[in-house]
Phi, psi and omega in degrees: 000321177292324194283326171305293182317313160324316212277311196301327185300285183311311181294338189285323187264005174247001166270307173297348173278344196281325179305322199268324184268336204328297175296335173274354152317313222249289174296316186272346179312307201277348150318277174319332195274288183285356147316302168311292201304304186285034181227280185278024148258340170267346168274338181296315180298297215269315176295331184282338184271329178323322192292311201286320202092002176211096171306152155234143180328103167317352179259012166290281167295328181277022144283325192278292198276354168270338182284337175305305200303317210283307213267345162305287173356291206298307173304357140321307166272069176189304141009273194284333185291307185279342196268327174321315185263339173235059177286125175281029175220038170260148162308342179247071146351274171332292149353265177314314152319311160305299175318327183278330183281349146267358183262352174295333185304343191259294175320329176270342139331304184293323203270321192268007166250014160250017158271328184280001182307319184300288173331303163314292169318295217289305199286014171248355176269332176253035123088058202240164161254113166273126169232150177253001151079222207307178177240315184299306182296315182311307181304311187276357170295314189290333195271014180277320175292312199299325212259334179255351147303293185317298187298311165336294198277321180308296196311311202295307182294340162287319173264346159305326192256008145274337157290326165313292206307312170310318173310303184281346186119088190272127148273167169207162178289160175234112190269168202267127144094029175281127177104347159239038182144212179283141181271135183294131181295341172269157186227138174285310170178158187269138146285090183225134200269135188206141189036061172092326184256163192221128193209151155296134173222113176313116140032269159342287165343297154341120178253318178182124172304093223237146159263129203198089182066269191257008189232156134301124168290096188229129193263133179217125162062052190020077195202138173238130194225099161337109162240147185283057178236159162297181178254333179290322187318274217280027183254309188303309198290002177229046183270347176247013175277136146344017221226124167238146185267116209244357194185141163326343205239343192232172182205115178250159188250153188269348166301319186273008166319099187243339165198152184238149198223110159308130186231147184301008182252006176090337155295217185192180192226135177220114218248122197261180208278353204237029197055356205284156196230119154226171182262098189303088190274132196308340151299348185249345197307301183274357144293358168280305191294013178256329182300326206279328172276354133339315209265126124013000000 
């Protein structure tokens, strides 16, 4: 009984660090991966020529493989940029595939014209000549590799965030009179599901809303529930809620406000009940002070 109770206290505290860290989990995960990798793969290259009898310069391969890694990145965010406007867990499925199945031709562009871009730069600096040699067999060499790097990393970013959703919990609406008629576009409370189990979370609850790629991010009791909606769907579905839009990414509820601090570029700082600093941006500020001279 001690050792469980134990095991559940260590899942409890390593789930609430996963909560308090996330985003920044989550940005440094593909960095750290490719970097690792391209560190002990451009060292593998100098031991494998030492193995030979004919050392080569460590900065020759660990050139090859950080310019491969930095310009992967970049095409990560370009990924991700892109998965936004064409996400593969939309009904048009097919569609959207296709689209990703032409855009690897522009991710293996970038990478292989910022990588040999890098290369280049390092070997005119350490007073070398680079050739990438044929440019048509070299492209289409890379770009095969590029083209399963791309499903690769597309996959990893899929199945992470159903595992995320499963760990924290996903939501979805339950509309007034669902199952007795037409459903009311406004909502009362979510539904949410996490590891199997399913519990109610009231509106009202809701402190402030984050938008984060194909999903909303909605914070309640320092918890974070996913929901699959737009920021316009649930700015329609809380329209009759306490909940104002304070920034392109938030929608904050104005009971969990507790102070707002101007900054000199005209935005402001907004410090919510859940400790959480967000950012007002001064296109939304007076449709905020009106909700706020509004409120009862």
């Amino acid at each position: 009984m001690k050792q469980a109770n134990s095991e559940k206290d260590l899942q409890g505290r390593l789930l609430a660090f996963y909560r308090r860290h996330r985003r920044w989990l989550e940005w440094s995960y593909w960095p750290v991966v490719m970097i690792t990798q391209a560190i002990i793969a451009g060292t593998s290259v100098v031991m494998e020529y030492q193995r030979r009898g004919t050392p080569i310069a460590a900065w020759e391969p660990l050139s090859w493989e950080l310019s491969s890694a930095i310009t992967t990145l970049v095409g990560i965010l370009l990924i991700l940029w892109f998965d936004r406007r064409f996400p593969l867990d939309s009904p048009k499925l097919l569609k959207h595939a296709g689209a990703h199945a032409a855009f690897t031709l522009v991710f293996s562009l970038v990478h292989i014209v910022g990588m040999v871009a890098i290369r280049e730069a390092v070997y005119s600096w350490m007073g070398r000549n680079y050739d990438f040699g044929n440019w048509s067999f070299e492209s289409l060499y890379e770009y095969r590799k590029d083209a399963l790097t791309y499903f690769g990393i597309v996959v990893t970013i899929y199945v992470y965030r159903f595992l995320a959703s499963r760990l924290l919990g996903e939501a979805s609406p339950i509309s007034e009179g669902e199952g007795d008629g037409p459903a009311d576009p406004s909502t009362e409370r979510l539904l949410i599901k996490k590891l199997g189990k399913e519990f109610l979370l009231k509106v009202d609850q809701i402190e402030w809303i984050e938008a984060a790629g194909n999903y909303m991010n909605l914070h309640a009791d320092r918890r974070v529930y996913p929901i699959r909606q737009t920021m316009a769907q649930l700015e329609k579905r809380l329209a009759d809620r306490p909940f104002v839009r304070v920034h392109r990414s938030f929608l904050v509820n104005l009971d969990h406000i507790q102070t707002l601090t101007p900054l000199e570029s005209g935005d402001a700082t907004i410090e919510m009940s859940d400790g959480s600093s967000l950012r007002l941006s001064r296109r939304y500020r007076e449709n905020l002070k009106n909700m706020l001279t509004s409120q009862p």
